[in-house]
Every structure is written in structure tokens, then in C-alpha cells.
C-alpha positions in Angstrom: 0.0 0.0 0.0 1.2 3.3 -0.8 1.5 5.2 2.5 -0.7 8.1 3.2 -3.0 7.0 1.2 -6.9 4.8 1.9 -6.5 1.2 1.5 -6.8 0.0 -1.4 -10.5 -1.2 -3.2 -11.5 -4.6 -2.5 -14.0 -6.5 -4.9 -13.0 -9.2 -7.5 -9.1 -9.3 -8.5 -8.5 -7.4 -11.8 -8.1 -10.0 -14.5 -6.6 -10.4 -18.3 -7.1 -12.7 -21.6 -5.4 -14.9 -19.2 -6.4 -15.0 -16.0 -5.4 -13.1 -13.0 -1.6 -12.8 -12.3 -1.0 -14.8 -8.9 1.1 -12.7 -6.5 2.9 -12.1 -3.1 3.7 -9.0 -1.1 5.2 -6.5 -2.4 2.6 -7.3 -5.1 0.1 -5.6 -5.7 1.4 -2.1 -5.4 -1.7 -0.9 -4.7 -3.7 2.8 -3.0 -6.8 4.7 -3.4 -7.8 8.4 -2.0 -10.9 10.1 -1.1 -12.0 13.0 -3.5 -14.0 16.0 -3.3 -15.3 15.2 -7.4 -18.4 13.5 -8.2 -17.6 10.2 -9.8 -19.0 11.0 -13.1 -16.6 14.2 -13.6 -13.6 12.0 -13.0 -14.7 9.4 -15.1 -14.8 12.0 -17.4 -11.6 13.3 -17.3 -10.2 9.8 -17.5 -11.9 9.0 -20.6 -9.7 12.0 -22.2 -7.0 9.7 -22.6 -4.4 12.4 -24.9 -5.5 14.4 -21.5 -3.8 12.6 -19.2 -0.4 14.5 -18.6 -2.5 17.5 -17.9 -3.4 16.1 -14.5 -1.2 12.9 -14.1 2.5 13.7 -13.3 4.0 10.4 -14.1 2.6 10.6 -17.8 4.5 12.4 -20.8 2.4 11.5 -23.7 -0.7 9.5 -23.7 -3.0 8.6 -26.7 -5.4 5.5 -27.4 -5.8 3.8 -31.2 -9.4 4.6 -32.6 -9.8 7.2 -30.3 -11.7 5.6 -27.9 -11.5 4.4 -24.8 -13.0 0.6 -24.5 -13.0 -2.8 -24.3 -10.1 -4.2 -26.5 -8.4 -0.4 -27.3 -4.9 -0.4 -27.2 -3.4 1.9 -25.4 0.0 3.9 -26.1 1.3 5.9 -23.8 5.2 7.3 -22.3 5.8 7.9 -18.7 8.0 9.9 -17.0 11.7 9.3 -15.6 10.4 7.8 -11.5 12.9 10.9 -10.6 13.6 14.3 -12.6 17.6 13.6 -12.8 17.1 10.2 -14.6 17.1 10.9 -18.6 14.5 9.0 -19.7 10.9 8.4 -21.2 9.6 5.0 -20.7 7.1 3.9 -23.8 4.1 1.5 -23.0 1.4 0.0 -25.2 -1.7 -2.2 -23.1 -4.9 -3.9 -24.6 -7.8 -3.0 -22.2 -9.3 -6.1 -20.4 -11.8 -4.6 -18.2 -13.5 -1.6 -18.8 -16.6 -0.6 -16.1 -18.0 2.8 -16.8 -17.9 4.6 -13.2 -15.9 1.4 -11.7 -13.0 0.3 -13.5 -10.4 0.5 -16.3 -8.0 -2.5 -16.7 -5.1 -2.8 -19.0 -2.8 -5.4 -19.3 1.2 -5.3 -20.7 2.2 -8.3 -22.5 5.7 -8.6 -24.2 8.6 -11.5 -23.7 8.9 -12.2 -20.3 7.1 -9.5 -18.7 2.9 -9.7 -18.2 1.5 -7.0 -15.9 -1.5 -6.1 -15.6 -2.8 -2.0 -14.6 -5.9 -1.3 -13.1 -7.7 1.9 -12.7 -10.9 2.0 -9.8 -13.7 4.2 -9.4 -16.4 4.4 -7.4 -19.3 7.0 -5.4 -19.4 7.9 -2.3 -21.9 10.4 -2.9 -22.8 12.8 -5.0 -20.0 15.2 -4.5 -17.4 12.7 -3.8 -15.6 9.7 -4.8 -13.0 7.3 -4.3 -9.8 6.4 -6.5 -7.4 3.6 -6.8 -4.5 1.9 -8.4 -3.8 -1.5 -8.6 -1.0 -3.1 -10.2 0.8 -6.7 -10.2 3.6 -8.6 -13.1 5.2 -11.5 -13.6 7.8 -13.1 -16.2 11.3 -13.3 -16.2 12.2 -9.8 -17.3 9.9 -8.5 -14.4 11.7 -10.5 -11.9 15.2 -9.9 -13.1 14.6 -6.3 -12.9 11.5 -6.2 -10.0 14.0 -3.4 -7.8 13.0 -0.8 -10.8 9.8 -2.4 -11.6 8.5 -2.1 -7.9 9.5 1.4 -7.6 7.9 2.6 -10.9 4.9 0.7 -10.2 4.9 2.4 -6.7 5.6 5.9 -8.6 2.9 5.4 -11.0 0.3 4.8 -8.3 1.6 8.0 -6.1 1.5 10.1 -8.8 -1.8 8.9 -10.2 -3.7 9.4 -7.0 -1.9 12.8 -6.1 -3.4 13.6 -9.5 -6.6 12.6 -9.3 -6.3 15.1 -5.9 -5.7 18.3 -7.7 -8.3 17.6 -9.7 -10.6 18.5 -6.3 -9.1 21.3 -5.7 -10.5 24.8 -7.1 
């Protein structure tokens, strides 16, 4: 759990194509926060995918093919170095797996030796407020041999994200 932060949604275990990705502590890097936003407006806002740097530090450049967000779009996006001194831009593509209007957004990563899986969660308090999380969990080869900088950029990724979704409260 990212500190600071709510604990993290529970419910069913985000899944892809294949299944869910079995895990162990320090899997899944997961937090959620409380926001002054009705859930619809953030949902919003989350749909506008090439809008995502605007309000989410981690991301550089964001865009989804067709223009949509749904079901089976692939996503393309490039985050941001985990700190400003490293000289980097790290490029991802995902299929979405699970897409809940007003609940959740799922992606998964799959590439030799690395399978993650990303999920997004949503949900109403009440009318004026909402709640927000990030869950995240991998596996393969390529995510073990390099889990050190995995874990932390997972752990970036879901700090960033919800101290995003935050500002987006504030006037």
C-alpha cells in the first residue's frame, strides 16, 4: 500500500485474456484516495486519454488507437523518468481487459517475459465525492530480473496517479 493513502479497493481481482496474475507481497502495489469530485466528472476526465499529462504527473504522452476508450483499445502511452535527474521516457502500449464505466479500467502489458496487468478503480461515495485507486501486479522473467526498478515505478505510477486525481478537487 502506498502510505498516506486509503486502503486500497477490495471487490474481485483485476483480470486479463489470461487469468489473474497470482502474486505475493510486495505485489500488488496498490492505494486509493478520497476526492472531493463526483464520480461521473472524474470518469470524465479519465476518458480524455491524450489528457492525461494534464493532470497525471507520471505521464509524458498519452493517446489511445481509434480514439476511444473501451474494451479491447490499445493503449500507447510514455511515462516519465520515476525521478527528474534520470534521462528517460519509458514507452508503453496495453490492450484493455476490463472496462466498467464509473468502476474500472484495466489494462494489461504483455511482451517477452514481462505480463503485468494495470488497473484503474472508481467508485461514489456520494454525489459530491468519490474514491480512487491503483492496482497493479507482473510477472515473467524480465519482471523479476529487474523487479528493484519495476516495484519502484509501479509504486511511482500509483503515487503520482492518486496525487493527480487530488488536484483535480481542488479549485
Amino acid at each position: 500500500m502506498i502510505p498516506d493513502q486509503s486502503p486500497p479497493f477490495s471487490g474481485p481481482i483485476p483480470h486479463g485474456r489470461r487469468g489473474a496474475i497470482p502474486h505475493a507481497p510486495p505485489l500488488p502495489i496498490a492505494g486509493s484516495t478520497e476526492l472531493e469530485l463526483p464520480v461521473e466528472r472524474l470518469w470524465d476526465v479519465f476518458l480524455d486519454v491524450p489528457g492525461w499529462p494534464r493532470w497525471n504527473p507520471c505521464i509524458w504522452r498519452s493517446g489511445v488507437r481509434g480514439g476511444e476508450l473501451r474494451d479491447g483499445a490499445t493503449l500507447i502511452w510514455a511515462f516519465n523518468p520515476i525521478q527528474r535527474r534520470y534521462l528517460y521516457k519509458l514507452p508503453a502500449m496495453a490492450e484493455i481487459v476490463e472496462f466498467q464505466p464509473y468502476d474500472r479500467i484495466t489494462w494489461e502489458v504483455r511482451m517477452p517475459g514481462f505480463h503485468a496487468l494495470h488497473s484503474y478503480r472508481f467508485a461514489a461515495i456520494d454525489e459530491r465525492r468519490c474514491r480512487f485507486g491503483s492496482w497493479e501486479v507482473a510477472e515473467g522473467p524480465a519482471y523479476r530480473g529487474l523487479r528493484r526498478f519495476w516495484d519502484a515505478h509501479f509504486r511511482y505510477v500509483c503515487r503520482e496517479s492518486l496525487a493527480g486525481a487530488g488536484a483535480l478537487a481542488r479549485p
